[in-house]
C-alpha positions in Angstrom: -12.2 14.1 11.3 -11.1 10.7 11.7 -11.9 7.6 13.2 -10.1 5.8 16.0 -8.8 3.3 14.8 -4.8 2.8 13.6 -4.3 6.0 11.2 -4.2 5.8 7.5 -2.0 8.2 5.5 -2.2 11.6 6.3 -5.3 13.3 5.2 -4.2 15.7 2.3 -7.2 18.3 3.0 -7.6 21.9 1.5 -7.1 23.4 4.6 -3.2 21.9 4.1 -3.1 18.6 5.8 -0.4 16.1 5.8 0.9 12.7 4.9 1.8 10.2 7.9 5.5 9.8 8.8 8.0 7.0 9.2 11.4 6.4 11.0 14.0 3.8 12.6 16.0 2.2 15.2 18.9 3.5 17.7 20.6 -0.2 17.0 21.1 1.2 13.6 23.0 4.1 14.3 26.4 2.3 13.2 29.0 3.8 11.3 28.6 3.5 7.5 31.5 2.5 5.3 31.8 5.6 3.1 32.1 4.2 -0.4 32.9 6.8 -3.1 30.9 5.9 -6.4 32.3 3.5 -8.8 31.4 5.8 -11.7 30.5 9.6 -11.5 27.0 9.7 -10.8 24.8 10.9 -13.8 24.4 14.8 -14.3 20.5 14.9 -14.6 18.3 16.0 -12.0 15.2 13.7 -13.1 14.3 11.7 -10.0 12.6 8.2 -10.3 10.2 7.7 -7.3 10.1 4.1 -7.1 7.7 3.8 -4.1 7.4 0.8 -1.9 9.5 -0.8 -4.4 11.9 -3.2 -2.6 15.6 -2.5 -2.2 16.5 -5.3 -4.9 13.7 -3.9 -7.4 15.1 -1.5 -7.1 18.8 -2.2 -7.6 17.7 -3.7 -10.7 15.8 -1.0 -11.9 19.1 1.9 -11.2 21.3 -1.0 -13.4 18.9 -1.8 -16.5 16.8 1.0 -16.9 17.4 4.7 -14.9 21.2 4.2 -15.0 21.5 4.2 -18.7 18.5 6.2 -19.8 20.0 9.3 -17.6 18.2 9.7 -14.6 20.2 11.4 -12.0 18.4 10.2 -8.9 15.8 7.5 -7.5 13.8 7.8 -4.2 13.1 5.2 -2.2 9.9 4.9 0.7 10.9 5.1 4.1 13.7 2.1 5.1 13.1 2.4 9.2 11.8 -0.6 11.5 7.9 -0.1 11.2 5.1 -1.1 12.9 3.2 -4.7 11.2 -0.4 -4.9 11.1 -2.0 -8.5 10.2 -4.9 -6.4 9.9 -6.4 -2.9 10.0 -9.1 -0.5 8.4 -7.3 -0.8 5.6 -7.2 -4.8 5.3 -3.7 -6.5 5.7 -0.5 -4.5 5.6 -1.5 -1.3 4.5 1.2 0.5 2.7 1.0 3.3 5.3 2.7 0.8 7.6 6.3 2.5 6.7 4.9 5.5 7.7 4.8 4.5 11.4 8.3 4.2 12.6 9.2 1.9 15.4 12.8 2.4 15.4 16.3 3.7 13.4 16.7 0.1 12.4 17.2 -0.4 8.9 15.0 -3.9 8.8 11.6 -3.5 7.3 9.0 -5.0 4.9 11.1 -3.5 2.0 14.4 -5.2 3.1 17.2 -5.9 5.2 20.1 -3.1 5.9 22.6 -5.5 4.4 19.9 -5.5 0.5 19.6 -1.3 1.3 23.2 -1.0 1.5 23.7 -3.1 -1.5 20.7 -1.3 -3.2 22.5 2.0 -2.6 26.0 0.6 -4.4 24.2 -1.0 -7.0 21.9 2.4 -7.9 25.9 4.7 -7.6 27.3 1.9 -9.4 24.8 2.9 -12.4 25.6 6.9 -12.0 21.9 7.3 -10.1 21.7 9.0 -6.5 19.7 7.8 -3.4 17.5 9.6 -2.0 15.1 8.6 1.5 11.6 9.2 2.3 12.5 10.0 5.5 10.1 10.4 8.3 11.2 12.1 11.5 7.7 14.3 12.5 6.8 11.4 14.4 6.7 7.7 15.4 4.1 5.2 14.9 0.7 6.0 16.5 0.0 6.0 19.9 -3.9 4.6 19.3 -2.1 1.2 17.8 -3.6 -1.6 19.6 -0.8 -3.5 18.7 3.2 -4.0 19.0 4.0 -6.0 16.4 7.0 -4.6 14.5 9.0 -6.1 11.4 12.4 -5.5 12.9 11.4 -7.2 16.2 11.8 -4.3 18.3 8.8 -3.8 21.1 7.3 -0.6 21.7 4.1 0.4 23.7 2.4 2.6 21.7 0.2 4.0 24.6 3.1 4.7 26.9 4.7 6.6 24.1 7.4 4.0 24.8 10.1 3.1 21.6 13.1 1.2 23.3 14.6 0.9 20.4 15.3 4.1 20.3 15.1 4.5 22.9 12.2 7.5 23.0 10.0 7.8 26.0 7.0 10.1 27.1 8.8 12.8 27.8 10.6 13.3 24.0 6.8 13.5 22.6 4.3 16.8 22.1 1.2 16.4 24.6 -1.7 18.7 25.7 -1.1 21.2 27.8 3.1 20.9 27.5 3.7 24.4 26.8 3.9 23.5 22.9 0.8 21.9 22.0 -2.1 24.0 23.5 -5.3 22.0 21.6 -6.9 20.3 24.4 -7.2 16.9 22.6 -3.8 17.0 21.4 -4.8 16.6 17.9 -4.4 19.5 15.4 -7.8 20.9 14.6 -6.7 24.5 13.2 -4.7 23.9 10.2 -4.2 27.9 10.0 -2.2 27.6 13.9 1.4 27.4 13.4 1.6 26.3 16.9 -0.5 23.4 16.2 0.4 22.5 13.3 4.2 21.6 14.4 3.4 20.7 17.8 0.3 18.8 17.9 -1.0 15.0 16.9 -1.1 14.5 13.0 -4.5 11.4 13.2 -2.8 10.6 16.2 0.4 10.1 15.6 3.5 10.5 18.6 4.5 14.0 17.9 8.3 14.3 18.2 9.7 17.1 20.6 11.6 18.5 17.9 12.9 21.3 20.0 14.5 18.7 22.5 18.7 18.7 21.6 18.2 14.9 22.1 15.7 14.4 20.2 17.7 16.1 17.7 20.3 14.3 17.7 18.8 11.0 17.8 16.7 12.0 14.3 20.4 13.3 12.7 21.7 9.9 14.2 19.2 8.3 11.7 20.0 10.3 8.8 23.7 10.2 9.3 23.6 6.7 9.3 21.8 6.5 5.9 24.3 9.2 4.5 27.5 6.9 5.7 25.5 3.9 3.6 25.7 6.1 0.5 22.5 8.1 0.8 22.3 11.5 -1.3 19.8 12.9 -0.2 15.6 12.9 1.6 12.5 13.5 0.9 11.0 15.2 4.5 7.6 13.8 5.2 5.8 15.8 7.0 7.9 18.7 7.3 5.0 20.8 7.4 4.8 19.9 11.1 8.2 20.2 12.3 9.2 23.9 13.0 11.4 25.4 10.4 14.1 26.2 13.4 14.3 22.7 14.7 14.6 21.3 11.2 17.6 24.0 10.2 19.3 22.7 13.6 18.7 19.1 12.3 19.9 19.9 8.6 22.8 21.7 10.1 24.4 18.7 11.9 24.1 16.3 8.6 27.3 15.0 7.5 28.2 15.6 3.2 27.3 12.6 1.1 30.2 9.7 0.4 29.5 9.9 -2.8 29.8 13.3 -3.6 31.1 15.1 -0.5 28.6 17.7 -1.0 25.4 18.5 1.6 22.3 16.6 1.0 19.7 17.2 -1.6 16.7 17.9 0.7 13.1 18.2 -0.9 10.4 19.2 1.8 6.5 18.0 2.0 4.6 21.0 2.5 1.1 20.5 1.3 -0.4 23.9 0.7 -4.0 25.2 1.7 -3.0 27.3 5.1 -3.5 30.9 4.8 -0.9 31.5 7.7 2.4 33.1 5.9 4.4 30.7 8.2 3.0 27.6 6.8 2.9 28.5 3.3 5.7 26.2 1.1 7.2 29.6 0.1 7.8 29.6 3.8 9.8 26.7 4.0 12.6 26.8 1.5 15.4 28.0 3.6 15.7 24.5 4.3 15.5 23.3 0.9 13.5 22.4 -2.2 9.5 21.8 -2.0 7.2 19.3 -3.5 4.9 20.9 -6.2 1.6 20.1 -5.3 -0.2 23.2 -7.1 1.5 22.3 -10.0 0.8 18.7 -10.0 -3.0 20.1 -9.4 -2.5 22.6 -12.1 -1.2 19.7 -14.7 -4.4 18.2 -14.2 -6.5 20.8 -15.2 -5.4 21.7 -18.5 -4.9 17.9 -19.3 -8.2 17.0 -17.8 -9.9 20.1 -19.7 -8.1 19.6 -22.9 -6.6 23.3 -22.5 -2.9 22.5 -23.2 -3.0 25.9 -25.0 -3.0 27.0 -21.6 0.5 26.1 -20.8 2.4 28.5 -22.6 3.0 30.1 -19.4 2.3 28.5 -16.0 0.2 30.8 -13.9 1.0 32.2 -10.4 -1.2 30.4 -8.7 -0.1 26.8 -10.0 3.4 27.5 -8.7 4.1 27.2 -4.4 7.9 28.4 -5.2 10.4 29.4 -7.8 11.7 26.8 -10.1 14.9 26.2 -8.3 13.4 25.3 -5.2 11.0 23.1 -6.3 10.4 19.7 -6.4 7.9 18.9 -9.1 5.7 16.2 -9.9 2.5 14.8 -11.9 1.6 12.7 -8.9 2.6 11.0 -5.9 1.1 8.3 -3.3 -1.0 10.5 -1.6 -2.3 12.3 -4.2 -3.0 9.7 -6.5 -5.6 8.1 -3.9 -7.2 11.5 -2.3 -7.4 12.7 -6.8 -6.3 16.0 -6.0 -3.5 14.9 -8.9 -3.6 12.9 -12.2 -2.2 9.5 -11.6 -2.0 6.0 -13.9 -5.7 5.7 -14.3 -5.8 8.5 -16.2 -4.3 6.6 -18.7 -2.4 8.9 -21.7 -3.4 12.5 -20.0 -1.4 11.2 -17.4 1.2 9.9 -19.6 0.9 13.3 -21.7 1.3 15.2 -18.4 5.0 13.5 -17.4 6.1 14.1 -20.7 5.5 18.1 -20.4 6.7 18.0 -16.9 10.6 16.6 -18.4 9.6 19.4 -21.3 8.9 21.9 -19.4 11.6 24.0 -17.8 10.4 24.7 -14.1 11.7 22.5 -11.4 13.4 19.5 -10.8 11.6 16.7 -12.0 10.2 13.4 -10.1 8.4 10.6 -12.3 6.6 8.6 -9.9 6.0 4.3 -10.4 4.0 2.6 -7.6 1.5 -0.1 -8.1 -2.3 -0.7 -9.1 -4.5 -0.1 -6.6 -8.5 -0.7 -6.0 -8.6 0.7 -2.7 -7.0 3.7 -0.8 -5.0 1.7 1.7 -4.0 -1.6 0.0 -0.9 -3.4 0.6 1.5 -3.3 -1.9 2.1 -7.1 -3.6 3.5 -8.8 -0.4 3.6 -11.9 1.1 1.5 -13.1 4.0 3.8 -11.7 6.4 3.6 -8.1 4.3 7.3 -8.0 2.9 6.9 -7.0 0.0 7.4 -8.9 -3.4 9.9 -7.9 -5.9 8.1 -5.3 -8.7 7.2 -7.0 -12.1 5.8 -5.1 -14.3 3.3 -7.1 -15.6 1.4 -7.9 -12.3 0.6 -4.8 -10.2 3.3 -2.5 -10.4 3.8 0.9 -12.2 6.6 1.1 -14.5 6.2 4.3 -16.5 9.5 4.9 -15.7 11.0 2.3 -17.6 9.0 2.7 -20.7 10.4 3.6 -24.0 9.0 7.2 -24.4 9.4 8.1 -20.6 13.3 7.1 -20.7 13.4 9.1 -24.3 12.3 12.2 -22.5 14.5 12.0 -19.8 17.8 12.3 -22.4 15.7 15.1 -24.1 15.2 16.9 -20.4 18.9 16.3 -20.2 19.8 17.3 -23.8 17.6 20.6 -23.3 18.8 21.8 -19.8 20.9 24.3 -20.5 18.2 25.9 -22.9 16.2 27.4 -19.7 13.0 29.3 -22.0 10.9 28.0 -24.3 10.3 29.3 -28.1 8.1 28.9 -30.5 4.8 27.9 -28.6 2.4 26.9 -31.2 -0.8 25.5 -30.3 -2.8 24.2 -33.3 -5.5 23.6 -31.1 -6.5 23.7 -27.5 -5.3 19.8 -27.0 -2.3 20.0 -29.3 1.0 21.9 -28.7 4.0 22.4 -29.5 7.0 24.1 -28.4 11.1 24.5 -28.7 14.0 24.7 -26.1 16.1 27.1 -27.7 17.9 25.2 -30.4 18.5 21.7 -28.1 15.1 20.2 -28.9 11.4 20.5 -29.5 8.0 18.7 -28.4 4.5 18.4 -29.4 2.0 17.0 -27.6 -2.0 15.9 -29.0 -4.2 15.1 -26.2 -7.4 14.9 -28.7 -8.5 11.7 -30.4 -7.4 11.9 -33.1 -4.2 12.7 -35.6 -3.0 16.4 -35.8 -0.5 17.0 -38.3 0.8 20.8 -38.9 3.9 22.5 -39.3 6.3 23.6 -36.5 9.0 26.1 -35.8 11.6 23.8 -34.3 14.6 25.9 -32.6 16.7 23.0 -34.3 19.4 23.4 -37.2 18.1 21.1 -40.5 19.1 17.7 -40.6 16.8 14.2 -39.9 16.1 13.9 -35.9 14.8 10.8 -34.3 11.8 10.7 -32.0 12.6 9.9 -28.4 9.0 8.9 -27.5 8.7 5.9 -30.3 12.6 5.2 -29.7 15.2 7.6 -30.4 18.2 7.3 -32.0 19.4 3.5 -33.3 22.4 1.8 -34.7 21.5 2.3 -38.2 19.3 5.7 -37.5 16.4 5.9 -36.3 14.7 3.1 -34.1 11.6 4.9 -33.9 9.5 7.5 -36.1 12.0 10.1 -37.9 12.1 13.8 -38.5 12.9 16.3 -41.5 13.6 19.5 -39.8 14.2 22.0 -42.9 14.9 25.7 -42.7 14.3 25.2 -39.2 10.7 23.8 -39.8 8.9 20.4 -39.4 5.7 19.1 -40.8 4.9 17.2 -37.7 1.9 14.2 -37.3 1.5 13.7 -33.4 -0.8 10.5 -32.7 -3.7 11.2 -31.1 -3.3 10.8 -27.3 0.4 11.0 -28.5 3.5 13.2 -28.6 6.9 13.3 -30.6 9.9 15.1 -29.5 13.0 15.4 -30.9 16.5 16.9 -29.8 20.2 17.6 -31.5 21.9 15.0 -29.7 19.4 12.2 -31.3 19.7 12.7 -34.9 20.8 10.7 -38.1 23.3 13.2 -39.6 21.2 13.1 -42.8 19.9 16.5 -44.3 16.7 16.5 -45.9 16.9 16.5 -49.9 15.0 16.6 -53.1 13.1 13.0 -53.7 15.8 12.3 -56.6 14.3 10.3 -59.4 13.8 6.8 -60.2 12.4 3.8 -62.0 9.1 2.8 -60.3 9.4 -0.2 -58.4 6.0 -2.8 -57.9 3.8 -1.2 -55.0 4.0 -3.4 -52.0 1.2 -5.9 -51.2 1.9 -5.7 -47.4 2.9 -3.5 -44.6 4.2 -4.3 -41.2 2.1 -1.6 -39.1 2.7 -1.0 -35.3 -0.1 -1.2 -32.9 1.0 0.5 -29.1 -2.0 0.4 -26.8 -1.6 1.9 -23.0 -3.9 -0.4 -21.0 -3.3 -1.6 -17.4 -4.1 -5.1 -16.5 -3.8 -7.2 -13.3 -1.8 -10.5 -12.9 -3.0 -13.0 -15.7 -4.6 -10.5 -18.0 -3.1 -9.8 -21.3 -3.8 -7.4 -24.1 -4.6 -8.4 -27.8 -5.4 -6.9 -30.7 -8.8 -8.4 -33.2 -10.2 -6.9 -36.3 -12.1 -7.3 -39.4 -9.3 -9.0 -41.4 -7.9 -12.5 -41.4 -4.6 -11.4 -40.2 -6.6 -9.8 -37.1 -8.5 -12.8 -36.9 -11.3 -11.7 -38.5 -13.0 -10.7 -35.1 -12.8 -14.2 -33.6 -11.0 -13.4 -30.3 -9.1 -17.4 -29.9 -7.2 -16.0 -33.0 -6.3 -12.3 -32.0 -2.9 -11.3 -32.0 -1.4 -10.8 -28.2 0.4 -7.4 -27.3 3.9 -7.9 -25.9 3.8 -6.0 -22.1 7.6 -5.5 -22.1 6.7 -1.5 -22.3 4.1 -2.0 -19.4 1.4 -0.5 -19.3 2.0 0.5 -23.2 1.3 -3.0 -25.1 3.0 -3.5 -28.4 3.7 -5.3 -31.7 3.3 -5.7 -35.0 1.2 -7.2 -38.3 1.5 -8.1 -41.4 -1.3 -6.5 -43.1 -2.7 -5.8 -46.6 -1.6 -2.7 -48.4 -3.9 -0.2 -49.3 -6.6 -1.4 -47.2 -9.4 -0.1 -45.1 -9.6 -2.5 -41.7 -11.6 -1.6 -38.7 -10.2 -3.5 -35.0 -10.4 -3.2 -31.2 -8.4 -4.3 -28.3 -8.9 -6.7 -25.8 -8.0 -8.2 -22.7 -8.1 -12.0 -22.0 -7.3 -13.7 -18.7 -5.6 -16.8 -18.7 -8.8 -18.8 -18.1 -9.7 -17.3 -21.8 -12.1 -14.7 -20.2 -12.6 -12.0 -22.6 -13.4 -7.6 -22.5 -13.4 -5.8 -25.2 -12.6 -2.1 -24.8 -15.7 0.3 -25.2 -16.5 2.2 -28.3 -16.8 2.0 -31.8 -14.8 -0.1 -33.7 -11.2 1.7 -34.6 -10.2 2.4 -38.5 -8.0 3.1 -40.6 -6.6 2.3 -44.0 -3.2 0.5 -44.6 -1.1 2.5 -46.8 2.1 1.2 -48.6 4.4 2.0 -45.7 4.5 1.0 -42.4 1.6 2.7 -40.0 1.8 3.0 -36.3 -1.3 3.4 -33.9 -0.7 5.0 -30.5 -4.0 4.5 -28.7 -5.3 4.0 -25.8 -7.7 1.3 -23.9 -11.6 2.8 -23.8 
C-alpha cells in the first residue's frame, strides 16, 4: 500500500480510507481568557475553509472580506506543535506536516498562540466563527526518522515517545494489545471496525482512545482552543476513533465563549466501507459529516454537462440528511487524489460552488487553498517552512473573496428560510434555472456559449440586481440588472456563467413601458467588460489582445492587462467601437515579457451600442 518512508496524507481510497491527523502540546493546556464577541457573530452557516492559511491571513481575510459578505464561520488547518521536515518524499515541508502532531502547543508553521489568539478576536470581531481542523486519531508517525519539531519540543518517534505531552508507549494502539489484532499493526481491512479505529492509519501512532487519560489529555487540547474563542472542529480522521470514545471526549467539552453554546462539530468520514458501523450515516450522533458523495456527485453532472440532473439530488450522492451534513465542492484531500472538482477545473468548478450556496441541502463550506503542481507541495513558506502570508495573486486560492462567490453567500443567506426549490427549468442539459420560494432565483449555463430564455422567478416584480456581477450599489445596481414582471424574467446567463438574484438586492424600480422620446445620436463607443477566470503563478499576468487598435491590433507589447483584484477572475474594461464585429484572445505574460496565448479559435463578437460584458474562461 504504501511506502516506508514519512507518510503523506491519508490515502482517500474507495474502500473508505482516511486523511492524516494533527495535534498539540500539554504546555498549552493554559486557561483561555474567555472573551465574549465584540459584535454578534453573523447568522449564516456558510463556512470559509481557508486552509494552511496563516493566522494573520486570515484575520485579514474575517475583517475585509467574510465578515462583511456574511459568512458565518471560517475553518482553519490544524494549529498544534508539528513535526518539520527539511525534506521528505514529498520535497520540503510538505503541507501534511500539520497533520503529524508533536504536541498541544499552539506554536506551528502557521503561527504563534499569541497571532491564533488574535486571529480568533479579529475573525469574532468581524461576526465570523472559528472553527479547528483538529486532529486527535493520532500523533505524528512513528516511521519519522527525524525529531525536528516547530515548537521545539523533542519526541522519539520510534519509542512512541511525545514529552510534550507527555504520551508514552503505553497510550498508543499496537499489535496484539487486545485492540488492534492485524499483525503488522497497520489497517489492511477497511471493512473491520476493529481495525479501522484501532490500528495504524500509513503508520501513524494510533491513540488509545479508550484510555480515560488519554481522554482527557485530547479534551485538554480542545478545551484550550475553546477558552481562546474557538466555535467549533472539524474531526480529522474520526473515521478511526470509536464513536463511544469520541461521545466521551465530546461530552467533557466546555460551551464556546463566544456563544455559550456546545461546539459545532463536523466529522471526516470518508465513505467506501460496506460495514453499517463505519458508514457516515453511522457517525452522526456525534455531529455533522463531510459530504464527500456529494462533492463526487457535483462533479459528475458538472463534468458531464447534466445540470438537468440536479433537480433532485439522488440517494446515492447524499452519506446523511441535510441537517447533519457538512457539504462541500472540494477539499485538500480531494482536490489532489480528483475524486472531487477543484480550481483546475476552472468555471465547472466555479459553477459547482455557486449551486452548492443555491442549493438547499447542508451546511455549506467554500474551500481556498493554494496552486499546486504536485500532491504533497509545501504551501508558499519560507526556508524554514512557516508559511507566508496568502496573496492572492501568487499561489493562493481566493474564490472566497471574489465578487460572485461573496454575492452568493448574501443570496444563501437571503434564501434560507425558503427550504425547497420551485420552478426548475432547464433549457438545456448545461443551463438551469431554479427559485427559492419567493427569496431568490439562480441560473446557471455551463455550455459555451450565451443561453437566454425566460424564467419563472418565485420573486414579486420590481428591478433585482445580480449578485454574481455585483449586487446591489449606491445608485442601483453595480452589476448586471434584472426586470422580473408578472413573476417572470427574460434571463441571458453567460456562457460558463450564472446570474442570480434575491429580494433583498433590488432597485425598488418596477419594470414599465419604454415611454417615448426624441431620438438621441447613436453612440460611437461602448465601454464593454472583459472577466476572464485564469490562474497564474507569481509574475504572470493576464491581458486581453484583439483585432482592433484599441485591443492592440494583435500585437501583444500593446494588449490591455486584466486587473487580478477578483483572483483568479481577471477583469476590466475598453473603450471600443460601437456596432462593431472584433475577434480577441487572452493572454498571459510573465514579467520577463514571455508570452501564451490561450488555445482555440479566436473569440467574437460584435459591439453593440451599450455596454457588453464577456464572462469567459482561459482555454
Amino acid at each position: 500500500m504504501h511506502r516506508a518512508r514519512i507518510p503523506r496524507s491519508r490515502s482517500l481510497l474507495a474502500a473508505g480510507a482516511l486523511v492524516l491527523g494533527g495535534l498539540a502540546p500539554a504546555a498549552a493546556l493554559l486557561p483561555g481568557s474567555p472573551a465574549r464577541a465584540a459584535v454578534p457573530l453573523n447568522g449564516g452557516d456558510v463556512t470559509a475553509n481557508l486552509w494552511e492559511w496563516n493566522w494573520p491571513s486570515v484575520a485579514a481575510a474575517c475583517t475585509d472580506h467574510l465578515g462583511p459578505a456574511g459568512y458565518g464561520a471560517v475553518q482553519v488547518a490544524p494549529p498544534a506543535e508539528s513535526v518539520s521536515l527539511a525534506s521528505s518524499g514529498d520535497g520540503a515541508h510538505p503541507w501534511w506536516e500539520v497533520y503529524q502532531p508533536v504536541s498541544y502547543g499552539l506554536t506551528s508553521r502557521l503561527g504563534t498562540r499569541a497571532q491564533f489568539a488574535a486571529m480568533v478576536t479579529a475573525c469574532h470581531n468581524a461576526g465570523v466563527r472559528v472553527y479547528v481542523d483538529a486532529v486527535v486519531n493520532h500523533m505524528a508517525g512513528h516511521n519519522n526518522t527525524v525529531g525536528t519539531t516547530y515548537g521545539g519540543s523533542v519526541f522519539d518517534p520510534a519509542g512512541f515517545s511525545y514529552p510534550a505531552v507527555p504520551y508514552g508507549h503505553g497510550d498508543f494502539h499496537h499489535p496484539g494489545d487486545g485492540y488492534c489484532d492485524d499483525e503488522d499493526g497497520g489497517i489492511d481491512d477497511w471493512n473491520n471496525t476493529s481495525e479501522v479505529q484501532n490500528c495504524e492509519l500509513v503508520s501513524l501512532s494510533d491513540l488509545k482512545t479508550q484510555s480515560d487519560y488519554v481522554r482527557g489529555k485530547i479534551t485538554g487540547y480542545l478545551n484550550d482552543l475553546i477558552g481562546l474563542g474557538v466555535d467549533g472542529f472539524r474531526i480529522d480522521a474520526a473515521k478511526h476513533i470509536a464513536q463511544s470514545d469520541f461521545a466521551a471526549i465530546k461530552g467533557a467539552l466546555h460551551t464556546t465563549t463566544a456563544e455559550g453554546k456546545a461546539p459545532y462539530i463536523a466529522q471526516e468520514v470518508v465513505p467506501g466501507a460496506s460495514t453499517a458501523a463505519l458508514k457516515p450515516s453511522a457517525f452522526t450522533g456525534n455531529g455533522d459529516v463531510l459530504g464527500f458523495s456529494y462533492a463526487q456527485g457535483l462533479k459528475t453532472q458538472f463534468q458531464n454537462g447534466t445540470l438537468s440532473n440536479l433537480s433532485g439530488i439522488p440517494s446515492w450522492s447524499l452519506d446523511a440528511a441535510g441537517a447533519q451534513t457538512f457539504t462541500m465542492v472540494t477539499n485538500h484531500d480531494t482536490e489532489r487524489n480528483g475524486s472531487t472538482l477543484s480550481y483546475k477545473n476552472g468555471s465547472d468548478y466555479v459553477l459547482a460552488n455557486y449551486f452548492l450556496l443555491a442549493y438547499p441541502y447542508g451546511r455549506p463550506s467554500v474551500f481556498d487553498g493554494f496552486a499546486w503542481s504536485s500532491a504533497g507541495q509545501s504551501p508558499p513558506a519560507n526556508s524554514g517552512g512557516y508559511v507566508t502570508d496568502a496573496d492572492c495573486s501568487s499561489g493562493w486560492q481566493c474564490l472566497t473573496q471574489s465578487t460572485g462567490m461573496k454575492g452568493m453567500v448574501g443570496w444563501h443567506n437571503a434564501t434560507a428560510s425558503a427550504t425547497t426549490v420551485s420552478d426548475f427549468t432547464a433549457t438545456a442539459s448545461d443551463v438551469i434555472g431554479f427559485s427559492r420560494g419567493s427569496k431568490g432565483w439562480i441560473g446557471l449555463n455551463d455550455s459555451s456559449s450565451a443561453s437566454t430564455a425566460a424564467y419563472r422567478t418565485g420573486l414579486a416584480d420590481g428591478v433585482y440586481c445580480d449578485v454574481i456581477t455585483g449586487g446591489l450599489g449606491e445608485d442601483g445596481c453595480a452589476g448586471t440588472s434584472v426586470a422580473v414582471s408578472g413573476g417572470t424574467a427574460t434571463v441571458t446567463i453567460p456562457a460558463h456563467g450564472a446570474v442570480a438574484i434575491h429580494v433583498n438586492a433590488r432597485t425598488g424600480a418596477t419594470p414599465t413601458a419604454t415611454p417615448t422620446s426624441t431620438p438621441t445620436a447613436a453612440p460611437t463607443t461602448v465601454s464593454d467588460a472583459f472577466n476572464v477566470y485564469a490562474t497564474t503563478t507569481w509574475g504572470t499576468s493576464v491581458y486581453i489582445v484583439g483585432d482592433i487598435p484599441a485591443l492592440g491590433s494583435w500585437d501583444t507589447s500593446k494588449a490591455v492587462k486584466l486587473s487580478p483584484d477578483r483572483y483568479p477572475t481577471w477583469s476590466g474594461t475598453v473603450t471600443l467601437p460601437a456596432n462593431t464585429r472584433i475577434e480577441y484572445k487572452y493572454i498571459k505574460k510573465t514579467d520577463a515579457g514571455a508570452v501564451t496565448w490561450e488555445n482555440g479559435a479566436n473569440r467574437v463578437y460584435t459591439t453593440g451600442t451599450s455596454a457588453h460584458t464577456a464572462n469567459d474562461t482561459w482555454r
